[in-house]
C-alpha positions in Angstrom: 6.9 10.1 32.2 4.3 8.2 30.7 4.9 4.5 29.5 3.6 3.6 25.9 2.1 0.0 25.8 2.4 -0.6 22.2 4.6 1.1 19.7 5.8 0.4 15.8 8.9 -0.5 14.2 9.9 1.6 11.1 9.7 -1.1 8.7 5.9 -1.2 9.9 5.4 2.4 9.4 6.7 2.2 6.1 3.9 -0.3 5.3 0.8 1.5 6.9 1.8 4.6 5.1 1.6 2.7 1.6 -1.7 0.9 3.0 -3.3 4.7 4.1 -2.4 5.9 0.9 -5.0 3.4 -0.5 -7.4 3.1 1.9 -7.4 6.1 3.9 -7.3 6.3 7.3 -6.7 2.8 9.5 -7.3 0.9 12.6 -4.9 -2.2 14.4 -7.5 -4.4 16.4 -6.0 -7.9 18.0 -8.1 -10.7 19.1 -7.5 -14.1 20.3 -9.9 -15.5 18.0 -10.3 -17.4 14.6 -8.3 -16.8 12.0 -5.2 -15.8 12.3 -5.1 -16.4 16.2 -3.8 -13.3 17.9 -2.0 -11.5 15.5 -2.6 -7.7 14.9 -4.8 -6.7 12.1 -5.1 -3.8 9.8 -8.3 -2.4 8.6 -10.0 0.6 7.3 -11.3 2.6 10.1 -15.1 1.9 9.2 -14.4 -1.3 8.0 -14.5 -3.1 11.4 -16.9 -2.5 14.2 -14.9 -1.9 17.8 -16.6 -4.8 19.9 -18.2 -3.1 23.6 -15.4 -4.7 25.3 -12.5 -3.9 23.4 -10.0 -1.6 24.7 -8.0 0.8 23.6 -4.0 0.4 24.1 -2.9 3.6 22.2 -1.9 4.8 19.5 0.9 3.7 16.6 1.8 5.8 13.6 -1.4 7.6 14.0 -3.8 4.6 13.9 -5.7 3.3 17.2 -4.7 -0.3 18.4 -7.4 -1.9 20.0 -7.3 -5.7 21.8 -9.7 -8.1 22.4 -10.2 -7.6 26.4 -10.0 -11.5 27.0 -6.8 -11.1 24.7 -5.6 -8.1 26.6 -5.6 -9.8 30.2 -2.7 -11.8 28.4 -0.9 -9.0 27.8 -2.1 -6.5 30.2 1.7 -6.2 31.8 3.8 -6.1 28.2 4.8 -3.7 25.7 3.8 -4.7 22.7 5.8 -3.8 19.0 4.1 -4.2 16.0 6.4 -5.5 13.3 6.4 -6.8 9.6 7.4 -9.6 7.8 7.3 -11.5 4.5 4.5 -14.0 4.2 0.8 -14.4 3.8 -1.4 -15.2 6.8 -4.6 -16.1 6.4 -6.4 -13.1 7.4 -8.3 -10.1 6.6 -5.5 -7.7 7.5 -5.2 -5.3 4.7 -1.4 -5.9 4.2 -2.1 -9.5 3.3 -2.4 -9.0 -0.7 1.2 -7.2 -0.3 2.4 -10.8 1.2 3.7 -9.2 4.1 1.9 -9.9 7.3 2.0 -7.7 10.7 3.2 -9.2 13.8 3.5 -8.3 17.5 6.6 -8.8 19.8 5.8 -8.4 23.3 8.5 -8.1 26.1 6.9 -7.7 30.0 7.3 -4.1 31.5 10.0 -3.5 33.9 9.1 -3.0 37.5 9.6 0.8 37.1 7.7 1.1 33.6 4.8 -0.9 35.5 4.2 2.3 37.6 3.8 5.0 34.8 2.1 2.7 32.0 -0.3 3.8 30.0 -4.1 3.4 30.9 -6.3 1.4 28.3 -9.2 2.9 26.7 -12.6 1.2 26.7 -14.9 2.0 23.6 -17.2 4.9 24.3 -21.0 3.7 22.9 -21.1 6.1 20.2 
């Protein structure tokens, strides 16, 4: 039994299908930066370079999450939900025009989720 680390409500799904059906195929990628903080952000897939220490947390509604590793030591034990609500943030997320705005909700893994969790991914130099 393997643990997921990050995983997308149905109201979110609803929105990245309308977003792929204009923009094609799509990437999540969280920092802790500017702009918008830490919130999760949608782009097209070639529309946002993959930093060399990003990793990898899975996958949601067939789209790659990736996390800022700084970002991801913060979050390294919690499962993370990407959600959706009304308002405009102030990034470059590709739901923004839409005035909906993606959003994570974390909750820390339980002791026995801990043991089968999900390894991250670090970018592969392509």
């Amino acid at each position: 039994m393997t643990v997921e680390r990050v995983s997308i409500t149905l109201k979110a799904r609803q929105v990245v299908d309308k977003l792929r059906a204009k923009h094609g195929e799509l990437i999540f990628h969280q920092s802790g930066g500017c702009c918008d903080g830490s919130a999760p952000m949608c782009f097209q897939k070639d529309e946002f370079l993959i930093g060399s220490r990003d990793v990898c947390l899975g996958e949601i509604h067939g789209c790659r999450f990736y996390m800022a590793s700084d970002q991801f030591e913060y979050y390294k034990n919690m499962h993370i939900s990407i959600d959706v609500s009304k308002g405009c943030g102030s990034s470059f997320s590709l739901e923004i025009p839409l005035g909906l705005r993606f959003m994570t909700i974390s909750r820390i893994f339980t002791d026995e989720e801990i043991k089968h969790v999900h390894p991250v991914e670090f970018r592969q130099a392509i």
